[in-house]
C-alpha positions as a printed NumPy array, in Angstrom:
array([[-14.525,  14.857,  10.36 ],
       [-14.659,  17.911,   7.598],
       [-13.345,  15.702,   4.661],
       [-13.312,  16.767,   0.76 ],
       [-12.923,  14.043,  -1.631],
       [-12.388,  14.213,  -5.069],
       [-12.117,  11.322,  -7.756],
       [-10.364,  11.868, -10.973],
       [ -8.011,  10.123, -12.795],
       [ -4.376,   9.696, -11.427],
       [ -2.091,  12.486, -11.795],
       [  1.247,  11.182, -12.875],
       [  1.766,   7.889, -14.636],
       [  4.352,   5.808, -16.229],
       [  2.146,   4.123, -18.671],
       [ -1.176,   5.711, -20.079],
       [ -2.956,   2.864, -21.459],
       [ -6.023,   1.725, -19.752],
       [ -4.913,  -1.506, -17.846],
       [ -2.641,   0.517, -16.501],
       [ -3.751,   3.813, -14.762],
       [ -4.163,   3.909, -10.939],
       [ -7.315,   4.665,  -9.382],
       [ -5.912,   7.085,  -5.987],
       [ -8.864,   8.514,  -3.786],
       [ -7.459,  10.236,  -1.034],
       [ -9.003,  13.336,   0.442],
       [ -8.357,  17.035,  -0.969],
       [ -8.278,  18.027,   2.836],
       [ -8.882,  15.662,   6.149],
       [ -8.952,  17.275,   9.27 ],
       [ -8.687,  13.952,  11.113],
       [ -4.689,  13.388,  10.054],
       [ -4.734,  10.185,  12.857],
       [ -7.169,   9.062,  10.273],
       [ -7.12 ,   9.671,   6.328],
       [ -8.976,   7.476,   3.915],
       [ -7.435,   5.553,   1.254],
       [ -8.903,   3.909,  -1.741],
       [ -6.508,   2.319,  -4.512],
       [ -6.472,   0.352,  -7.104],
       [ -6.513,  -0.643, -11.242],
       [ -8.658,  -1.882, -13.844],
       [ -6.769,  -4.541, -15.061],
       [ -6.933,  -8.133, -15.521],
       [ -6.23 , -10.663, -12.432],
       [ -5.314, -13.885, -14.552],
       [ -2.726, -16.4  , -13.812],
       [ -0.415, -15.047, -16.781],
       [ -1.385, -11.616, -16.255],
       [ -1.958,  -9.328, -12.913],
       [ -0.971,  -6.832, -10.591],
       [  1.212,  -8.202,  -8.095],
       [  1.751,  -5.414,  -5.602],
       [  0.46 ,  -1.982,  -5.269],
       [  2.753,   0.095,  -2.739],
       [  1.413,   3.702,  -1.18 ],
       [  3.683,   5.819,   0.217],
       [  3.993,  10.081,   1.123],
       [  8.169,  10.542,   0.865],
       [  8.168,  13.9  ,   3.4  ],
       [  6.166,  12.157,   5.684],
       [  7.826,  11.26 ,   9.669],
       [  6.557,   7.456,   8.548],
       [  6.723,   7.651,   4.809],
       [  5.644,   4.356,   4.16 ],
       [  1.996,   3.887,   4.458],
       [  0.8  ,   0.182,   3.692],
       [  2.44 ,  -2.033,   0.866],
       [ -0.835,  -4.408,  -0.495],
       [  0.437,  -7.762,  -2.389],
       [ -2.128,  -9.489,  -4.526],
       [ -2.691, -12.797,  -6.406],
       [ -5.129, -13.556,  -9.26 ],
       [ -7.593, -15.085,  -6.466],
       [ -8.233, -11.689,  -5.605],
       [-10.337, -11.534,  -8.767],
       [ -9.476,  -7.201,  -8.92 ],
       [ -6.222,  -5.102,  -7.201],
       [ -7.885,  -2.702,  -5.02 ],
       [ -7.961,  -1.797,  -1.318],
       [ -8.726,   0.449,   1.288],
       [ -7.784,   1.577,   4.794],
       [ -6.668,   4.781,   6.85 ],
       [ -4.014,   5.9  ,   7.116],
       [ -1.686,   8.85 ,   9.283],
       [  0.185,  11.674,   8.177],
       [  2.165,  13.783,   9.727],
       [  2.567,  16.866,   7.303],
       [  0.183,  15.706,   4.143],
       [  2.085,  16.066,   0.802],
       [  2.057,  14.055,  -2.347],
       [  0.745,  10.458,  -2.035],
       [  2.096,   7.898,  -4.39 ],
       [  0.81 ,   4.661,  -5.468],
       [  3.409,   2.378,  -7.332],
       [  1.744,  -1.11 ,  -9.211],
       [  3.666,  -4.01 , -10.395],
       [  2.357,  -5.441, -13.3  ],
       [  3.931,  -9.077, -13.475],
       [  4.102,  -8.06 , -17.526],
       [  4.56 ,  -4.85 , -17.871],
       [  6.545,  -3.742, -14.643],
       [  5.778,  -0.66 , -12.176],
       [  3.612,   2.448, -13.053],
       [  2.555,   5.458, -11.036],
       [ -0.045,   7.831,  -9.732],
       [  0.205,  10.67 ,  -7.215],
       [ -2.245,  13.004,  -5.463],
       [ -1.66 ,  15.827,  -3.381],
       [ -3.42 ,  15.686,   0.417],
       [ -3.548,  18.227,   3.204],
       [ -3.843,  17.428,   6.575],
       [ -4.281,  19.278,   9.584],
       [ -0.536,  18.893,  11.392],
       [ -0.011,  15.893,  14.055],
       [ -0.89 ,  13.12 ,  12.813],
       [  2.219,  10.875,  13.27 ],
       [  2.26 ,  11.942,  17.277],
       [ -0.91 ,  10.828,  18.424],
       [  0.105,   9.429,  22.003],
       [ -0.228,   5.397,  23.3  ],
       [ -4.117,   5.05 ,  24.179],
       [ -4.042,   3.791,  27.985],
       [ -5.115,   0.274,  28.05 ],
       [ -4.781,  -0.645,  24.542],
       [ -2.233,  -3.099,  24.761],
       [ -4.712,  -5.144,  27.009],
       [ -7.556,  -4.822,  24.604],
       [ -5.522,  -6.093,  21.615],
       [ -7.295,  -8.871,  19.525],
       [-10.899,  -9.803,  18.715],
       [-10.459, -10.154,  14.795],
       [-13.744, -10.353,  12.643],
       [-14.717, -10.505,   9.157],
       [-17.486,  -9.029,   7.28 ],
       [-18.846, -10.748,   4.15 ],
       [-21.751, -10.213,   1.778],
       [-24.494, -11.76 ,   1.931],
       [-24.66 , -13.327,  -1.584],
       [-21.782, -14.38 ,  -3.127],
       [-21.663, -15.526,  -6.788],
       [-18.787, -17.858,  -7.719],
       [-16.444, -16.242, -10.112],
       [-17.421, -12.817,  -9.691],
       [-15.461, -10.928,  -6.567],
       [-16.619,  -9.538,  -3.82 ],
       [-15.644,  -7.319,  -0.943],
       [-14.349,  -8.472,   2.073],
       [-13.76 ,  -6.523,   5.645],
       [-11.003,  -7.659,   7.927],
       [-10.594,  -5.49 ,  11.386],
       [ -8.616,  -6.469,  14.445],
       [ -8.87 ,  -3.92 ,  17.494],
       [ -5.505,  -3.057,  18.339],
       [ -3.863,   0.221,  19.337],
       [ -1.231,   2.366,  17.133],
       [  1.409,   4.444,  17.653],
       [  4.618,   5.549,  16.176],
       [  6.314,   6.246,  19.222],
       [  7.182,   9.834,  17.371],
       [  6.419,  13.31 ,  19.267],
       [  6.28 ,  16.68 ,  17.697],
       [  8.534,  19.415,  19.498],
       [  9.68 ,  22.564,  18.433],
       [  8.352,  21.812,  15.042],
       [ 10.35 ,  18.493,  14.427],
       [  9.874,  14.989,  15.137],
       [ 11.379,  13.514,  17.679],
       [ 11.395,   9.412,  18.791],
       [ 10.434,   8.802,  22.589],
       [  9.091,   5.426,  22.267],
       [  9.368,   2.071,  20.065],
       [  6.518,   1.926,  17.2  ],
       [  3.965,   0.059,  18.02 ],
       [  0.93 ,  -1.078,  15.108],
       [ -0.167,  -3.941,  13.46 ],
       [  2.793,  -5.059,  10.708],
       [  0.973,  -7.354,   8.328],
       [ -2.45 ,  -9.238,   7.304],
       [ -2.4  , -11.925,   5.64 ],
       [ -5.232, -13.985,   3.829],
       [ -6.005, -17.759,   2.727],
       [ -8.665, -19.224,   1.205],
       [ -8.045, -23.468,   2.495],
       [ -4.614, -23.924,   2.491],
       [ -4.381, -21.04 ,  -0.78 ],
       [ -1.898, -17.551,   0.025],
       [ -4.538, -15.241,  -1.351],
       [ -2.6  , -11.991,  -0.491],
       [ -0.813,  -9.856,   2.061],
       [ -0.987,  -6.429,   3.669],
       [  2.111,  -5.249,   5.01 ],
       [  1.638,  -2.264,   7.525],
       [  3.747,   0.473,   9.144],
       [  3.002,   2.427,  12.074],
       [  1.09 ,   4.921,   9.738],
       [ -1.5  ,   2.537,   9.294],
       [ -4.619,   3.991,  11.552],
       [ -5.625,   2.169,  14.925],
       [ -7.871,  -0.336,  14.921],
       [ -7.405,  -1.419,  11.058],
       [-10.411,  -1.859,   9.088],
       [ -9.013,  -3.485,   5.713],
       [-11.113,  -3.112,   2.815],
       [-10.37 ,  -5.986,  -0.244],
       [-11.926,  -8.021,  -3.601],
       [-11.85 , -11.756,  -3.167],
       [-13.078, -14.204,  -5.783],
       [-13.993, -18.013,  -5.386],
       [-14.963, -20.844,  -7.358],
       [-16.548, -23.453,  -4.916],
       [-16.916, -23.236,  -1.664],
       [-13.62 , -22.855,   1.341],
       [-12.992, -21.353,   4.625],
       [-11.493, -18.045,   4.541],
       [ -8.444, -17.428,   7.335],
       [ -7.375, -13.998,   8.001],
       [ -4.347, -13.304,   9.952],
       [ -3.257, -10.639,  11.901],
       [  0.772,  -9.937,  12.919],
       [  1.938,  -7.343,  15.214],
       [  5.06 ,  -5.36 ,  15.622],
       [  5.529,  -7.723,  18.991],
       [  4.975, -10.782,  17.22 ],
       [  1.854, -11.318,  18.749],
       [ -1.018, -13.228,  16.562],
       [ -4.528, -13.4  ,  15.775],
       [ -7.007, -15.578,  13.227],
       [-10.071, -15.486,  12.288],
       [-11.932, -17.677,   9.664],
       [-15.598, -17.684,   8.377],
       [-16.985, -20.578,   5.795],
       [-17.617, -19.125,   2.496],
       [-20.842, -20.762,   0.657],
       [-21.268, -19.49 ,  -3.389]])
């Protein structure tokens, strides 16, 4: 993959003070459009009274505009994550944040992509190889201080679009992995709703912060209603 990335502060915002400026690292160029990397987030307090609550990504002139809606809680200890995602024609990426104070606030970014990516055809045989969730933790953990968890579940992805004649066209029902969702015990940490722009085989990037020690359950949903859980003890 011939990918330049670029990091710089947001582009267009609502509100310019500090707690409230998106971080939105996308690629200047990706010649993998199946396949773009995503990185979002804010600096900005996670406390009970005061936090981000969602942060939404989306390109509008996209075939599948929507690309992955992230929905956080103060246990995440920082509002950030990262994934891949498609797109069909690049264009300007926008990340909307919900402050539960202050409301939403935006940042955009302009990404080309190599044309296609919304059409990539059903994989043979990946309905069959659905499943096999796993986490990936640290090492050391500290408690209070977050760390970065990696959730992945191998399942195929398609949005059942095909490009003819220059336009998209629908020949088959969207199929992709709709939503991850995390707990910590019996605790809703946060959610990741998906769309069928969401890459193949999802590798979710997110912080997590604990106090004392709990089993982590991560749970994949799919556009079939089919499920799969994984949990891993977590020691601080």
């Amino acid at each position: 993959m011939a990918v330049s990335r670029i990091s710089r502060p947001a582009a267009a915002q609502t509100r310019p003070d500090r707690d409230h400026r998106i971080d939105l690292d996308v690629p200047i160029l990706s010649e993998e459009p199946a396949a773009v990397p995503i990185r979002v987030g804010v600096d900005h307090p996670m406390e009970p009274e005061h936090y981000i609550q969602s942060i939404e990504v989306s390109i509008d002139r996209d075939p599948v505009p929507a690309k992955g809606k992230f929905l956080f809680s103060p246990a995440n200890g920082r509002p950030w994550a990262a994934y891949q995602m498609r797109s069909g024609t690049g264009g300007l990426v926008k990340a909307v944040a919900v402050c539960n104070r202050h409301g939403e606030f935006l940042a955009s970014h302009e990404v080309r992509v190599v044309e296609g990516g919304c059409s990539t055809p059903p994989e043979r045989g990946a309905r069959d190889r659905a499943g096999s969730p796993e986490l990936r933790l640290p090492r050391a953990m500290k408690a209070g201080e977050p760390f970065e968890v990696r959730a992945r579940v191998i399942h195929g992805s398609y949005t059942g679009l095909v490009l003819k004649q220059g336009k998209y066209v629908r020949e088959l029902p969207e199929y992709y992995v709709k939503q991850m969702t995390v707990w910590l015990d019996d605790q809703r940490v946060c959610e990741f709703q998906m769309t069928s722009a969401v890459s193949p085989n999802p590798l979710i990037r997110f912080p997590l912060k604990v106090t004392r020690p709990a089993t982590l359950r991560v749970q994949f949903v799919n556009s079939e209603e089919q499920r799969w859980d994984v949990l891993q003890a977590i020691r601080v």
